[in-house]
C-alpha positions in Angstrom: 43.0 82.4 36.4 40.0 83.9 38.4 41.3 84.8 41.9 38.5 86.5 44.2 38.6 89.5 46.1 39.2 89.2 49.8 36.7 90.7 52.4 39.3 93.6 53.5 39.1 94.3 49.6 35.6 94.9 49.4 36.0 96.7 52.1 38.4 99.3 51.5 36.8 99.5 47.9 33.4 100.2 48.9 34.4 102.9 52.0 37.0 104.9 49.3 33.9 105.1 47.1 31.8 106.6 50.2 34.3 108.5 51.1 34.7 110.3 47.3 30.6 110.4 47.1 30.5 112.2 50.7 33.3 115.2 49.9 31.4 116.0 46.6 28.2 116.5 48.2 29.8 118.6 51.1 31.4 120.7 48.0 28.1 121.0 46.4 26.4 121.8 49.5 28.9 124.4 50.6 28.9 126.4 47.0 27.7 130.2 46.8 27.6 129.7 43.3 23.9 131.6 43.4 25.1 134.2 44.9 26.8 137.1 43.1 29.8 137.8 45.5 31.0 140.9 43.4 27.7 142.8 44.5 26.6 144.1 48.0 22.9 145.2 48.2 21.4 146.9 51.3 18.1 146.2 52.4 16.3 148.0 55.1 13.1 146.3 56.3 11.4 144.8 59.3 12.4 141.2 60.7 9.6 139.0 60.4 11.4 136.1 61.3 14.8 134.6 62.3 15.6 130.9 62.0 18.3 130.0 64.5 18.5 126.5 62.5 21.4 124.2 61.1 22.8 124.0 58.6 22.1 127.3 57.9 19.8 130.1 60.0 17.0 132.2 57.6 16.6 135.5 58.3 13.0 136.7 56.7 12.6 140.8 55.9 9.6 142.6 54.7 11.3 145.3 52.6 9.0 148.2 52.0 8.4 148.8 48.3 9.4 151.8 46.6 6.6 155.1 45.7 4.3 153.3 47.6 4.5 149.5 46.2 3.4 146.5 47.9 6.3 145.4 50.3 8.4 142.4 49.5 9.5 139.2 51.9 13.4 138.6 51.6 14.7 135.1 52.6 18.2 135.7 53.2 20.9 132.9 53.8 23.3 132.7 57.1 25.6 130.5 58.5 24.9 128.0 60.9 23.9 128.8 64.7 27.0 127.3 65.9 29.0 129.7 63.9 27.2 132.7 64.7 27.3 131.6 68.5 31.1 132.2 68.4 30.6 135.9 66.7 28.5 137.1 70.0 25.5 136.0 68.2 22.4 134.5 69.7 18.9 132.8 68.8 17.5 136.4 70.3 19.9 138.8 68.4 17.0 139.1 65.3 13.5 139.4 66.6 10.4 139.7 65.0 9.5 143.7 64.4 12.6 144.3 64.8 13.6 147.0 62.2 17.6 146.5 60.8 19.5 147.1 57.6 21.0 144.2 56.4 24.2 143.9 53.5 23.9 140.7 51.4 25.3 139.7 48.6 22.2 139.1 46.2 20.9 135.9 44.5 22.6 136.5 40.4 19.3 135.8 39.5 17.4 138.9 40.6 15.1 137.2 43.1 14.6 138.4 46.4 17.3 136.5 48.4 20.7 136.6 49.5 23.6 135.5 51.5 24.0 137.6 54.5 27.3 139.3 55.4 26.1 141.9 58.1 22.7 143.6 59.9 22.8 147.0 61.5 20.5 146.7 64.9 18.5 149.9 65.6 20.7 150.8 68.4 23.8 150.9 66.1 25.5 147.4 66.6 26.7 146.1 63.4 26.8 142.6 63.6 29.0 140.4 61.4 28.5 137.6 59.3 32.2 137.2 60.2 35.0 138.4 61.9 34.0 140.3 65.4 30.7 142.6 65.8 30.9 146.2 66.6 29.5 147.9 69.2 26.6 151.0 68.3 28.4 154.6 68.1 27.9 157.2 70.8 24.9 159.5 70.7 27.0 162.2 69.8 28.5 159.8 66.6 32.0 159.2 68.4 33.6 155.7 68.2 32.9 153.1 70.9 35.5 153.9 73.8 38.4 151.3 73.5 38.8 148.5 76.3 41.7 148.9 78.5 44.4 146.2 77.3 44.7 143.0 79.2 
């Protein structure tokens, strides 16, 4: 005998199948799977622009080409604003002209992008992807003096 399904049924069926359609597309959202994570490349170029924008903030370099080559623009992936905000970062950290070496790990398929891990400012400050950012070196290449303890 045909019994129906209550409301509450429905219901509960329909917001489990959300739920399971949701967490696949944050998974596939969230992969570096284009990104070859065994692989650091440096790039040294100019900033021509920073997007401070979620989900993720851009960071566009012109590299200079090598032997005198035409330079090449370098989209290179970040994490979000909110993110950064909490590593001492800000929407003014990366400005355009501003000339930096950045570490990425690479796109695997030999385009010209990345995921960023960490940009050397011109003063020295190394600033991280994650964990803390370090301050520049003295001019005469000594370490940072230490902060008193607390």
């Amino acid at each position: 005998m045909f019994k129906p399904v209550s409301t509450t049924g429905w219901l509960t069926s329909g917001l489990a199948v959300a739920c399971l359609g949701c967490g696949s597309a944050a998974w596939a959202h969230h992969s570096f799977a284009m990104f070859d994570i065994h692989k650091e490349q440096s790039l040294t170029g100019t900033i021509k622009e920073f997007q401070w924008t979620n989900p993720h903030t851009w960071v566009w370099l012109v590299v200079p080409g090598a032997n005198g080559a035409p330079a090449k623009e370098w989209g290179i992936e970040g994490m979000s604003p909110n993110f950064l905000g909490r590593r001492g970062w800000t929407m003014h950290t990366l400005k355009p002209g501003d000339r930096v070496t950045i570490v990425i790990h690479p796109v695997k398929n030999g385009g010209m992008g990345g995921s960023f891990l960490r940009v050397t400012l011109a003063d020295g400050t190394v600033m991280n992807m994650m964990g803390a950012s370090t301050p520049p070196r003295r001019s005469d290449g000594a370490p940072p003096p230490v902060p008193p303890a607390d």
